[in-house]
N, C-alpha and C positions, 0 to 999 in steps of 0.2 A: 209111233212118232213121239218124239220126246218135247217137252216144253220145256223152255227155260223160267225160270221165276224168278221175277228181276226183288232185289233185296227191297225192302220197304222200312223208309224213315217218317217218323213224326214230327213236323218243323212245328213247335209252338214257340210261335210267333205273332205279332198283334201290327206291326208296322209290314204295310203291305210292298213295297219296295224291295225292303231288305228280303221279305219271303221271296219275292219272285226273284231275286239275284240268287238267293242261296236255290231255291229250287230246279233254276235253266243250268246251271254247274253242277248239280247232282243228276238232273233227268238227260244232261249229255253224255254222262257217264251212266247210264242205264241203271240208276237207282228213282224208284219210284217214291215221290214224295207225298204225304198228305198236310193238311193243315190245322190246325188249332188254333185259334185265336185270342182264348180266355182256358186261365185254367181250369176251368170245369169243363171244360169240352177236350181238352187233352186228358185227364181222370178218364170220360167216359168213352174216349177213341181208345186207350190203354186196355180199359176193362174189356172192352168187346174186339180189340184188334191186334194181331203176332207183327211187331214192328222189328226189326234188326238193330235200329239205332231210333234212339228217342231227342232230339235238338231240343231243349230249354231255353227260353230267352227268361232271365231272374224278373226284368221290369215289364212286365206285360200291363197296358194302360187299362182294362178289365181284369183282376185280380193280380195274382203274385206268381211268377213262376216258381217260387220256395215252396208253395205249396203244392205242385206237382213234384216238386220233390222231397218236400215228407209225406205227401200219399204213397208215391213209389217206396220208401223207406220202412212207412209204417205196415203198410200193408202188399204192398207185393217188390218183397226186398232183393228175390232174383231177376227183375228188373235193371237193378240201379245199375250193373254192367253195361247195359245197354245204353247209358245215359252220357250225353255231352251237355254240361252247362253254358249257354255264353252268359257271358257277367261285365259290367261298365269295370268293374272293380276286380285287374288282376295281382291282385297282392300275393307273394307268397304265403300270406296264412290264410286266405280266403284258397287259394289253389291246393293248398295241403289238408286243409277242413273238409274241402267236398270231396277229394280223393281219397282218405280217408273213410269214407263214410263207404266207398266201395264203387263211384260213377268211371265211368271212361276216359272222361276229362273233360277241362274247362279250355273254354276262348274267349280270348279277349276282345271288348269292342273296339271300336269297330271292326265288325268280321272281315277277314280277307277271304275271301271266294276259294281259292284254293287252299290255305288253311284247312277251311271247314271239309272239303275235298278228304285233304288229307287225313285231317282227323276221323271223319265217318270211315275212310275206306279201315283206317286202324284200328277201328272199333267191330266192324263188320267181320274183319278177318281175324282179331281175338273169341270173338263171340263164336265164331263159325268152328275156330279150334278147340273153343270148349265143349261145344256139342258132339264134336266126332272124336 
């Protein structure tokens, strides 16, 4: 019998709302989500967990999401594909700085639900083509 293994994302996110809209629009499309709140609890879900796609919220009210993205940089930098930023600030040098640097890509606040949709399934199916 064959299992299916549904793709697994990391929403760090601190605003409990915004997590559950973006989570009920990924877990309807059969992506399983987990949650991080602060960024030292996404560092330690990362270090011990295979995620597909990594979600960054920048302003997280317990630490920085910048800094879950120079741990992924500094130290596990074939991650950062895996990586979507959302950011209050979509400027195009702030959008060409972190792409740049190597991530999946950035969204703008306020997230629209299917956006975020769209961009995870983008990320998942680059990722998935670089593996095979």
């Amino acid at each position: 019998m064959l299992t299916s293994i549904l793709p697994r994302v990391l929403l760090v996110e601190d605003d409990s709302p915004v997590f559950v809209v973006i989570a009920s629009v990924l877990e309807a499309h059969h992506i399983q989500v987990d949650r991080a709140d602060t960024d030292l609890a996404a560092i330690g879900l990362v270090i011990g967990e295979k995620y597909g796609v990594i979600i960054v919220d920048v302003k997280l009210v317990h630490g920085v999401g910048l800094t879950v993205l120079k741990h992924l940089h500094d130290h596990l930098p074939h991650l950062l594909p895996s990586l979507v930023v959302v950011t209050p600030d979509d400027s195009e040098k702030v959008r060409v700085e972190l792409q740049a640097i190597g991530i999946c890509d950035v969204i703008p606040k306020p997230v629209e639900p299917q956006v975020i949709l769209r961009v995870v399934q983008h990320c998942l199916d680059l990722n998935a083509s670089t593996v095979n």
